[in-house]
C-alpha positions, 0 to 999 in steps of 0.5 A, a space after each residue: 492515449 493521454 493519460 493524467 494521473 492525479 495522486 497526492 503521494 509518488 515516488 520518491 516517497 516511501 509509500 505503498 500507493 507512491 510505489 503503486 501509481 509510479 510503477 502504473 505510470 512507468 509501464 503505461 508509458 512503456 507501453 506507448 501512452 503520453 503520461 503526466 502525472 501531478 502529485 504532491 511534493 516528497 512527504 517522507 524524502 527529499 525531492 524538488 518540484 517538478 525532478 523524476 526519473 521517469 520519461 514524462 511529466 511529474 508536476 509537484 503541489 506544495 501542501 500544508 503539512 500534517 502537523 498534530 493540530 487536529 481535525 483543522 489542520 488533518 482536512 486542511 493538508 489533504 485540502 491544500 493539495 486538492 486546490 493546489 492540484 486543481 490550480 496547477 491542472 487547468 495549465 496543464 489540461 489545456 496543453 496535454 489535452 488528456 483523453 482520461 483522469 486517472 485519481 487515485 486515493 488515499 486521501 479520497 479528498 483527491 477525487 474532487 480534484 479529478 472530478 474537476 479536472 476531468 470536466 474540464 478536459 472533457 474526459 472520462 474519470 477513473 477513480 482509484 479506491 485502496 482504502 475504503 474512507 472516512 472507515 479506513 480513518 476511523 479504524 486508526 482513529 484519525 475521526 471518530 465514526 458518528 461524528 461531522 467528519 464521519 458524516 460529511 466524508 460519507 457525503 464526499 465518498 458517494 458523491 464521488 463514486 457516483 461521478 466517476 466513469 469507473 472505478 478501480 479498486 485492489 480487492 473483490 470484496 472492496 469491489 463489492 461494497 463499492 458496486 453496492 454503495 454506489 449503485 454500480 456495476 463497472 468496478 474493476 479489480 486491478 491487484 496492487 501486485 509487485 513489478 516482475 522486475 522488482 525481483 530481489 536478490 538476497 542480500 545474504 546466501 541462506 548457507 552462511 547465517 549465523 542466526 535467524 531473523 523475523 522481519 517486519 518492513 513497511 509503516 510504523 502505523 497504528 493500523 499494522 498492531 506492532 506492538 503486539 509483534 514486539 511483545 509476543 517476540 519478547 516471549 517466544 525469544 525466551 523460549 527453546 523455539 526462539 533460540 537465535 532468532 532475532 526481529 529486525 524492523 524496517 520503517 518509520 511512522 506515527 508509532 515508532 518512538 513508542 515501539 522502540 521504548 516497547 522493545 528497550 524495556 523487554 527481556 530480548 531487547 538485545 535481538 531486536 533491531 530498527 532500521 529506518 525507511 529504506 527504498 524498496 528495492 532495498 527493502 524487498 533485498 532485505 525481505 529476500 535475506 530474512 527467513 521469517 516475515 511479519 505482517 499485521 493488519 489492526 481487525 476491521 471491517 474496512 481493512 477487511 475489503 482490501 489487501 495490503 501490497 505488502 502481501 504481494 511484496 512479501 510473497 515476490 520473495 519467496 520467504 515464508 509469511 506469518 501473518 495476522 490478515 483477514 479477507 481476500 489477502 489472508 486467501 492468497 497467502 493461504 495458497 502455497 501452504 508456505 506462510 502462517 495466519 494467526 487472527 489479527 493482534 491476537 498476542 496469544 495466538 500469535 505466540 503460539 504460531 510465532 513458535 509453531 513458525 520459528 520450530 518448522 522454518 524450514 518446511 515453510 521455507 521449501 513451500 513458500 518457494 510456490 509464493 513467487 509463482 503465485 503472485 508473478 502468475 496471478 498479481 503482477 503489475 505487469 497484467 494489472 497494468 494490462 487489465 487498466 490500459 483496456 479500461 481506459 481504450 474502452 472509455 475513451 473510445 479508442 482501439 489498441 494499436 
């Protein structure tokens, strides 16, 4: 099969949807299929048009950049893309002739690229939905919820969902608000789970720490609540429980000036530490060496319908999880008995569970060891991918060799 993938974001960005689409991509040309791939240029690393690793096609649009300008300059960037990719793949679907359009969001502006493009070629679009928009923009207060961008994101949301030939999505209840939004049925749930392959190795043997550290890895956003992270640390550090621990945060974003001026002014300024945006295979050896990991989703209904992908990623490691999430993903970290859920941004329940974890660490290291059975038996790209590829025979009209 021939397949032309559309995304704004792909590898070398560090970003969950880059690593989604990537690992998606590499598998699916394992698997025998011509691939081509059209996305932006790097956001967050350096990287030239047209460079990749991988064995098929990597097309890359120069875009506006987000610069704080606004509402303009936000529907502008994610604007410039959509004509970028559209002018670039008329090229591009006349010489690879592709049997599906796979579009994948954020931004959902996407799709309308992948709507074109498809028709063009004279086949069938898949949509693939990992945050539900414009809420999932309200809830970190990009828009305001009401207002024009409100609105005509809602027209562009249905609008789009009612044109695809199916829709892919990372949760069952995203799945259902999608089947009832868009008056559909052919929703399929492909997990955002982690490569078997991107098994990590700890950096450091558990028998020689010196001390023991809690760790944060991923967007330095307002969706993931970090303050409350820092200031609930600030207070358990000072406790009998949180003798020796330390807080290690890997990562960059919108609100990490603000974190570090946060943790300098508190009382365990001296135990926590920021570490840049690191790969994910450095990230995940990280994750692997720590004894604690953090997770935080801001509370809303949107963020509700989906699962971050960094429960899987923390899970593949065999860590222990404190976690303030809700929905499908708070259900999966609570199958193994290894990770502890506190309400999200909660500081007050945080602190208590924070101490409850940093005091029993060990029994929740010795039951988290179930979290790597669970998600490679269960969430692997690998069976996610399978799950994908069949959708893809089955709209094309084609049989799997």
């Amino acid at each position: 099969m021939r397949i032309l993938i559309i995304s704004q974001y792909f590898l070398p960005d560090i970003t969950a949807a880059a690593f989604r689409i990537a690992e998606t991509a590499d598998i699916l040309a394992e698997n025998g299929h011509s691939v081509s791939v059209i996305c932006a240029k790097p956001h967050r690393s350096k990287g030239e048009e047209g460079d990749t690793d991988s064995n098929y096609p990597v097309k890359r649009i120069g875009i506006l950049p987000l610069n704080k300008g606004g509402m303009a300059a936000y529907i502008l960037h994610y604007f410039s893309f959509v004509i970028g990719a559209i002018f670039s793949g008329i090229g591009i679907v006349r010489r690879f002739k592709p049997d599906i359009v796979w579009t994948t969001s954020p931004p959902l502006f996407v799709g309308m690229a992948g709507v074109f493009l498809s028709r063009l070629a004279g086949a069938p679009l898949v949509l693939d939905i990992r945050d539900i928009w414009p809420d999932s923009a309200v809830a970190v207060g990009q828009i305001g919820k009401g207002g024009t961008a409100f609105r005509m994101g809602r027209i562009l949301e249905t609008w789009l969902y009612r044109r695809a030939a199916a829709i892919t999505c990372v949760a069952e209840p995203m799945a259902q608000y999608l089947m009832e939004t868009a008056q559909r049925q052919d929703v399929t749930v492909i997990y955002n789970g982690p490569r078997r392959s991107a098994l990590p190795q700890p950096g450091t043997s558990l028998e020689t720490r010196t001390t023991k550290t809690l760790l944060y890895a991923g967007n330095l956003g307002h969706a993931q609540g970090l303050d409350v992270l820092i200031s609930a640390f600030d207070q358990v550090a000072q406790t009998e429980a949180g003798e020796g621990w330390h807080l290690e945060i890997i990562g960059s974003g919108a609100v990490e000036a603000e974190l570090k001026s946060q943790a300098a002014s508190g009382k365990s300024s001296n135990r926590i530490r920021f570490t840049g945006a690191l790969n994910k295979a450095a990230a995940l050896k990280k994750m692997a060496s720590a004894n604690l990991l953090f997770l935080n989703i801001r509370s809303d209904e949107a963020f509700e319908l989906t699962i971050p992908s960094k429960v899987f990623d923390y899970m593949l490691t065999g860590v222990p999880v404190l976690a303030g999430i809700a929905g499908e993903g708070a259900q999966v970290l609570g199958q193994s008995g290894g990770n502890v859920l506190f309400k999200p941004s909660d500081h007050d329940e945080l602190c208590r569970q924070m101490e409850h974890a940093f005091r029993d660490v060990e029994q929740l290291e010795t039951n988290a060891r179930e979290n790597k059975k669970i998600v490679l038996e269960n969430y692997s790209r690998e069976a996610s991918t399978g799950k994908l590829e069949q959708l893809f025979y089955a709209l094309s009209g084609q049989t799997k060799p």
